[in-house]
MIKOL-199224 format. One record per residue (C-alpha): residue number from 0; residue in three letters; x, y, z. Coordinates in nm, 4 decimals. Layout:
BEGIN
LOFI; resi; resn; east; north; up
LOFI; NUM; ALA; X; Y; Z $
...
END
This chain:
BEGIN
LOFI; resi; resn; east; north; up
LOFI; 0; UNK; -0.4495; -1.3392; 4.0857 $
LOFI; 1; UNK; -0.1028; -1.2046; 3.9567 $
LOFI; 2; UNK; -0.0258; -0.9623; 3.7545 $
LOFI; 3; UNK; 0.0932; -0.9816; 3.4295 $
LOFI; 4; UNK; 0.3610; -0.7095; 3.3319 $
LOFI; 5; UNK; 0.4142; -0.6191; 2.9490 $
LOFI; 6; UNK; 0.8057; -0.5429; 2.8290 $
LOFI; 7; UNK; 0.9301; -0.1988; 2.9227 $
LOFI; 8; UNK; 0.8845; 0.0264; 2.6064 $
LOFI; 9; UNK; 1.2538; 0.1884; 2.4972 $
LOFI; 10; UNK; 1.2119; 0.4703; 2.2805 $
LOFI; 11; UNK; 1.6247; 0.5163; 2.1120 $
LOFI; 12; UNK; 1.6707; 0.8817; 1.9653 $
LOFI; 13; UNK; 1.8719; 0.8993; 1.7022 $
LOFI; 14; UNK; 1.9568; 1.1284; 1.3753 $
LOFI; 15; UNK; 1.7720; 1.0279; 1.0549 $
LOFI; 16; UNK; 2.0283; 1.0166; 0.7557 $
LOFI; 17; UNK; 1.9835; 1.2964; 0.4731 $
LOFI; 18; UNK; 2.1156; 1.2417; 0.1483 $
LOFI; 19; UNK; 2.4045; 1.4362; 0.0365 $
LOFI; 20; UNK; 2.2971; 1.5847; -0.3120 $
LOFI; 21; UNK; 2.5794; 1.3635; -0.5142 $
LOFI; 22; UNK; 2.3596; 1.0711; -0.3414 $
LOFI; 23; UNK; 2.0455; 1.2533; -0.4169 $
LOFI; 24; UNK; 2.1189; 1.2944; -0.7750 $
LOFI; 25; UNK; 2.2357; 0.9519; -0.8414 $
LOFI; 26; UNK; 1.9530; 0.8141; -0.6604 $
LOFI; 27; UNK; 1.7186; 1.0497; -0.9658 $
LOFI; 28; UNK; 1.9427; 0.9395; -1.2337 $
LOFI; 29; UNK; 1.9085; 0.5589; -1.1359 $
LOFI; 30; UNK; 1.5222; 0.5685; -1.1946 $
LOFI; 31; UNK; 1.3938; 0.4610; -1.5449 $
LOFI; 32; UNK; 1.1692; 0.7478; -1.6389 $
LOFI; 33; UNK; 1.0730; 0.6024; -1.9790 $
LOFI; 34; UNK; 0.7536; 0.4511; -1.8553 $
LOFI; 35; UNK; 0.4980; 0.6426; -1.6685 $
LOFI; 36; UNK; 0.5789; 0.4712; -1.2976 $
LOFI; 37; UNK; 0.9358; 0.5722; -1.3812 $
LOFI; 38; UNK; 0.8139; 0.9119; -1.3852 $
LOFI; 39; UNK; 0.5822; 0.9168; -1.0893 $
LOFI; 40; UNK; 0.8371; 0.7693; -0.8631 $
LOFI; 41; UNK; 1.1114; 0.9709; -0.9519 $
LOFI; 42; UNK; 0.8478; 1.2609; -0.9048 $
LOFI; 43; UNK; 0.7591; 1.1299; -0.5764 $
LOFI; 44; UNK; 1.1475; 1.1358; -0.4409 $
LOFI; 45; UNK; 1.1875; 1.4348; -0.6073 $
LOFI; 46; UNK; 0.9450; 1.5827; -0.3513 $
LOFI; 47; UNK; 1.0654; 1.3913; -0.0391 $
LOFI; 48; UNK; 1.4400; 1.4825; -0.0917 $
LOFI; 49; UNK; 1.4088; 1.8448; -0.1693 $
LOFI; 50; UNK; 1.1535; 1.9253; 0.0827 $
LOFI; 51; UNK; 1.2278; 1.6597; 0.3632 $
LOFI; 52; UNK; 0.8384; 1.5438; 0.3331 $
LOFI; 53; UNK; 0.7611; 1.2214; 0.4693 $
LOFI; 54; UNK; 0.5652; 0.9276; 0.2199 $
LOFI; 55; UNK; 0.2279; 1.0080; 0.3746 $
LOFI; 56; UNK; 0.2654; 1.3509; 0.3283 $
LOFI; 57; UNK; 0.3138; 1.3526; -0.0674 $
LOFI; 58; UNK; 0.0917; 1.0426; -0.1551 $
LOFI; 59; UNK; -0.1866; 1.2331; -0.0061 $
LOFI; 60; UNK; -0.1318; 1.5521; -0.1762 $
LOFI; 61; UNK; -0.3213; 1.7122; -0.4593 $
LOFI; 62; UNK; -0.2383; 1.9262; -0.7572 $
LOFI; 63; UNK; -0.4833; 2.2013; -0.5201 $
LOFI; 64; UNK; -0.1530; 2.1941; -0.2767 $
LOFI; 65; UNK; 0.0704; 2.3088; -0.5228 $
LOFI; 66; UNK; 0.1096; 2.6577; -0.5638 $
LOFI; 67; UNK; 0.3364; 2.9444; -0.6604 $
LOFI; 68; UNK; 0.4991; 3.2464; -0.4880 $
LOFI; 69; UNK; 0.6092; 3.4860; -0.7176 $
LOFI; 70; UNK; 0.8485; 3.2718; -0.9485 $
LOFI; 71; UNK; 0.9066; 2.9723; -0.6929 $
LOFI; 72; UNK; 0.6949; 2.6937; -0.6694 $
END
């Protein structure tokens, strides 16, 4: 019997693109924040662009992971 061979796996590295904070602002500004999903997505990106925190990472935080240091948060 032969055997069957899968595709060779290729694994390209490459940078991930930040934000510059002009791009980073406007992307903030651009979200409605007058209703309440407004709010929590604008929130959410808030988080991932000013700590470089990936989706999974901040939908499964809890208000028991915030905390504060002195006057920082």
């Amino acid at each position: 019997m032969p055997t069957v061979r899968g595709p060779k796996h290729v694994v390209k590295t490459g940078k991930t693109s930040v934000l510059t904070a002009d791009e980073a602002r406007l992307l903030l500004n651009a979200i409605d924040t007058s209703t309440l999903t407004g709010l929590r997505d604008r929130a959410l990106i808030g988080v991932m662009d000013y700590t470089f925190t990936s989706v999974n990472a901040v939908i499964s935080m809890t208000v028991k992971d915030y905390f504060t240091q002195g006057r920082r948060g």
